[in-house]
C-alpha positions in Angstrom: -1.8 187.0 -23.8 -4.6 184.7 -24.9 -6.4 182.5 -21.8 -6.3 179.6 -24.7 -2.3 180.2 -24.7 -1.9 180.5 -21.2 -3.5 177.2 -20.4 -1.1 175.5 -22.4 1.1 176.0 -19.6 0.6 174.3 -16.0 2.3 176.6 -13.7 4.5 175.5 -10.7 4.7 177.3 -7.6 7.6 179.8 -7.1 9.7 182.0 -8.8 12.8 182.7 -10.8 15.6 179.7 -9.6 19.2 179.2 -9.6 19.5 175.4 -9.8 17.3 173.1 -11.3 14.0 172.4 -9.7 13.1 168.8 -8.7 11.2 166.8 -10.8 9.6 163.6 -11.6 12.3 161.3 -13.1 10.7 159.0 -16.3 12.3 157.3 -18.8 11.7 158.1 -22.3 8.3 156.2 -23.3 6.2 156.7 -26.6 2.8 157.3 -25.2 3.0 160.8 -25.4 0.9 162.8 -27.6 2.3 164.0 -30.6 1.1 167.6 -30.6 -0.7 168.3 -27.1 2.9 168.9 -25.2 2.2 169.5 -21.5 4.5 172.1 -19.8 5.6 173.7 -16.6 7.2 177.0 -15.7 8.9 179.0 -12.9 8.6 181.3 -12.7 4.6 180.6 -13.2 2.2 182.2 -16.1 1.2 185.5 -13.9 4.5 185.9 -10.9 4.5 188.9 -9.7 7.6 190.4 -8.1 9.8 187.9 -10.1 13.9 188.3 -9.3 15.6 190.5 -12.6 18.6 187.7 -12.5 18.6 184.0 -12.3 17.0 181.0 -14.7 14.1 180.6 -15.9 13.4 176.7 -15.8 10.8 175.0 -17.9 9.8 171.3 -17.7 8.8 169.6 -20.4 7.1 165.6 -21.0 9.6 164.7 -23.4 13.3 164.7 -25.1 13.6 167.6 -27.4 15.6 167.4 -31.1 18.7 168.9 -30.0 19.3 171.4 -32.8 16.1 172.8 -32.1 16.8 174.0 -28.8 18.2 177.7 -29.5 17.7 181.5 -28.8 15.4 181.4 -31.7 12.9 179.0 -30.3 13.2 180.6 -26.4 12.4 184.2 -26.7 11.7 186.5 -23.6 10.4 190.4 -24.3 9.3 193.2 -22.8 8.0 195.3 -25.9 10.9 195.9 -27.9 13.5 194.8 -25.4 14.7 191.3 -25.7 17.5 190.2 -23.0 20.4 188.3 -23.5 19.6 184.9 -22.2 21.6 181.6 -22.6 19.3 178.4 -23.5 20.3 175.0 -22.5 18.1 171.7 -22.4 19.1 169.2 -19.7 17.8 165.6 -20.8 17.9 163.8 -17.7 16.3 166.3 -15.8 13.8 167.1 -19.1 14.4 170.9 -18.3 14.9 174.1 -20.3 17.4 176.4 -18.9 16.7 180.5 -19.9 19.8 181.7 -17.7 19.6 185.5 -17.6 22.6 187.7 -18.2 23.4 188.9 -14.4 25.1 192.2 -16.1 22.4 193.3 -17.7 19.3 192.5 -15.2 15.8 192.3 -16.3 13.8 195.8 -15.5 12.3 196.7 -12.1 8.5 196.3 -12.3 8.0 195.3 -15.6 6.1 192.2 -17.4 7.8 190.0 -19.6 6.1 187.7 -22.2 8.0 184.2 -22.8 7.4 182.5 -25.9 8.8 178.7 -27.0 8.6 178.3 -30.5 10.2 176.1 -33.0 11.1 173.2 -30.6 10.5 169.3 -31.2 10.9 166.3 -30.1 12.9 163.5 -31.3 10.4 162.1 -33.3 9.9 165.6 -35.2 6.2 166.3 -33.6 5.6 169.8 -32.6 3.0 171.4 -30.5 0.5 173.0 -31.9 0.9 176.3 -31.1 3.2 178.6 -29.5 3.3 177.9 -25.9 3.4 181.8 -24.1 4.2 182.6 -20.4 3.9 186.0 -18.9 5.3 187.2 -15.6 6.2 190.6 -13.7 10.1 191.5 -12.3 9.9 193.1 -8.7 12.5 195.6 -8.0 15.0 192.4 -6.3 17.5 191.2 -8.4 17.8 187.8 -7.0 21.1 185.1 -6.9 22.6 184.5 -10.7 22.4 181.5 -11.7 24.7 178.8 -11.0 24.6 174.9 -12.1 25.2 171.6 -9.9 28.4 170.6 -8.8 29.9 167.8 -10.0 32.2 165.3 -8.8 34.6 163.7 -11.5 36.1 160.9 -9.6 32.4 159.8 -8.4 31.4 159.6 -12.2 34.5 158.0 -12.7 33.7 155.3 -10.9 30.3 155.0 -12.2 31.5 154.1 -15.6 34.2 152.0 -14.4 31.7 149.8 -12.5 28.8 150.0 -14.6 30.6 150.4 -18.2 34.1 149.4 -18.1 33.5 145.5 -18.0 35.3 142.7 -20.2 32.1 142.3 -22.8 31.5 146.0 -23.2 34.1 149.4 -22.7 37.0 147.8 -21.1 40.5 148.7 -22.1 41.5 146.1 -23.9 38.7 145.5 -26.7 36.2 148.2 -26.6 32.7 148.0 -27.8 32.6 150.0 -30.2 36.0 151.6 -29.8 34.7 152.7 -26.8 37.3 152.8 -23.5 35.6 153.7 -20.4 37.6 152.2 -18.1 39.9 155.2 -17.5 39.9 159.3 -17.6 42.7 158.7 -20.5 40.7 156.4 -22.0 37.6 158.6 -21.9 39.4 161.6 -23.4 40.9 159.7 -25.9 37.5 157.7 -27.2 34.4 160.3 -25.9 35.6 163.4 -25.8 34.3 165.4 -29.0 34.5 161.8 -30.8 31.5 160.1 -32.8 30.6 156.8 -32.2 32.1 153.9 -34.7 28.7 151.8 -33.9 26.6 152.1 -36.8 23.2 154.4 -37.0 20.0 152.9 -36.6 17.0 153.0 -34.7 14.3 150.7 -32.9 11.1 151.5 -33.5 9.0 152.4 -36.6 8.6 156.5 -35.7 12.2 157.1 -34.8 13.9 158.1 -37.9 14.6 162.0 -37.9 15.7 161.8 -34.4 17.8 158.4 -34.4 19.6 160.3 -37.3 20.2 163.4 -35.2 21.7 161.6 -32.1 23.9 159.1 -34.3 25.8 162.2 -35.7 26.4 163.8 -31.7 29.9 163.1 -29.9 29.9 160.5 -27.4 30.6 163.3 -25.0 30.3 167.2 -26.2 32.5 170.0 -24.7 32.1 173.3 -26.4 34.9 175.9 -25.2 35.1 173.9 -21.9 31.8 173.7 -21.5 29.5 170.5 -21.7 26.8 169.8 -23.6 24.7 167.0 -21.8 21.5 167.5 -24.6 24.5 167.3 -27.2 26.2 164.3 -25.7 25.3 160.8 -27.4 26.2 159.0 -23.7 23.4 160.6 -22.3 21.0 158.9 -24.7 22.6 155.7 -24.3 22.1 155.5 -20.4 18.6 156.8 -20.6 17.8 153.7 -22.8 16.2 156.0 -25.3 15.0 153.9 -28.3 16.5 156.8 -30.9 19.8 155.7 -30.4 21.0 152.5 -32.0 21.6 149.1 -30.1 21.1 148.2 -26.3 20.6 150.6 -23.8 23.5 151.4 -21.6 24.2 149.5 -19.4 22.2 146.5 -20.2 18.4 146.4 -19.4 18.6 144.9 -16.3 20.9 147.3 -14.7 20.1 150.4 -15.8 20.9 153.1 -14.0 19.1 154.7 -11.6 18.2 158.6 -11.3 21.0 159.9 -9.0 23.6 158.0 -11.2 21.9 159.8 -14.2 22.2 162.7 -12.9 25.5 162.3 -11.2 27.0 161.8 -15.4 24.9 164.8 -16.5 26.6 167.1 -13.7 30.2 165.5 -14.8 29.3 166.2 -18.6 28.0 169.8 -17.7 30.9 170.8 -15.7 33.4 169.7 -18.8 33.9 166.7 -17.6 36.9 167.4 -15.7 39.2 164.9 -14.8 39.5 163.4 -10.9 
């Protein structure tokens, strides 16, 4: 691997994971440079001893176009052999997800290149380059990984108090034919539905990716499985300005990180009724 690829990524600490790492919550903001993307990677550019199962987790500066987050854009090879990984992008926590299959472990003592390509944000910029990771398995095979728990009747709640008022998603005239004041309203107006508000955008460069997120259910499940980067309420709450109207809730009371990442947890777990 090239030293000029390598420094694109700035390596944390550690090693393969099997929940999400912390990180430094931000809202989306347009200051960001269009093509110099700045990344982070566990485990880091040069592990040794890395576990053969578990997730690889990359951080990224920004929100990525949903439908280019796929197997095609996250490779990870050894030679010829490429493993069977799963990719997932988690908005909230602004995290790429490379689970590994736990039946069929990475090799013992081996080095395996990892190679992002093909990904952009919602604004269509994208890096540069290819952004290129290398690290070496130890002969451990490490927890699989396993994703947050979530608590349906907290998020429940959440959306009842913060949502669910008389002026926005209560039962009896929705914005937006949206009812969040109940789990049968929210199965009956989110789940796998589009949103009847129309498309749009606010701000000049948002075009390609205000189109993208108008088109996404409300909330996506996919064979009981959630889809928060897929999911049109996670926009909403982040206040990202690629998705049409005011941010959910209103500016003043937007919600905080926990409560962000209390809804993503819901969403990813299926959001299961209480």
């Amino acid at each position: 691997m090239s030293r000029a690829h390598a420094r694109l990524l700035v390596p944390v600490a550690g090693l393969l994971l099997t929940a999400a790492v912390s990180c430094d919550f931000a809202r989306p903001s347009g200051d960001i440079s269009a093509t110099h993307w700045s990344l982070r990677v566990t485990p880091a550019d040069g592990s040794l001893d890395a576990p053969r199962t578990g997730r690889i987790i990359v951080q990224v500066d920004r929100l990525l176009l949903p439908r280019t987050v796929r197997q095609q854009s996250v490779t990870l090879r050894s030679g010829a052999v490429d493993p069977r990984t799963v990719v997932r992008f988690m908005p909230v926590r602004r995290e790429l997800w490379v689970d590994l299959d736990p039946r069929t472990p990475l090799d013992p003592e081996t080095r395996y290149l990892l190679r992002l390509d093909g990904l952009a944000d919602l604004d269509g910029n994208t890096p540069s380059e290819p952004f290129l990771s290398t690290f070496q398995t130890g002969s451990e095979l490490g927890p699989a990984a396993t994703d947050p728990q979530s608590s349906p009747a907290a998020a429940l709640a959440l959306l009842q108090s913060s949502c669910a008022r008389a002026s926005c998603h209560a039962a009896s005239t929705p914005a937006a034919g949206l009812d969040l004041s109940s789990y049968s309203g929210i199965s009956r107006t989110a789940l796998g539905r589009s949103s009847t508000a129309s498309s749009g955008t606010v701000g000049a460069e948002s075009a390609r990716g205000s189109l993208t997120l108008a088109a996404l259910p409300i909330i996506d499940i996919v064979a009981g499985r959630g889809q928060p980067a897929t999911s049109l309420l996670i926009y909403k709450v982040l206040g990202d300005t690629h998705v049409a109207g005011e941010p959910m809730p209103p500016d003043a009371e937007l919600l905080v990180p926990a409560q962000l990442q209390l809804l993503t947890d819901w969403i990813l777990s299926g959001a299961e009724a209480p």
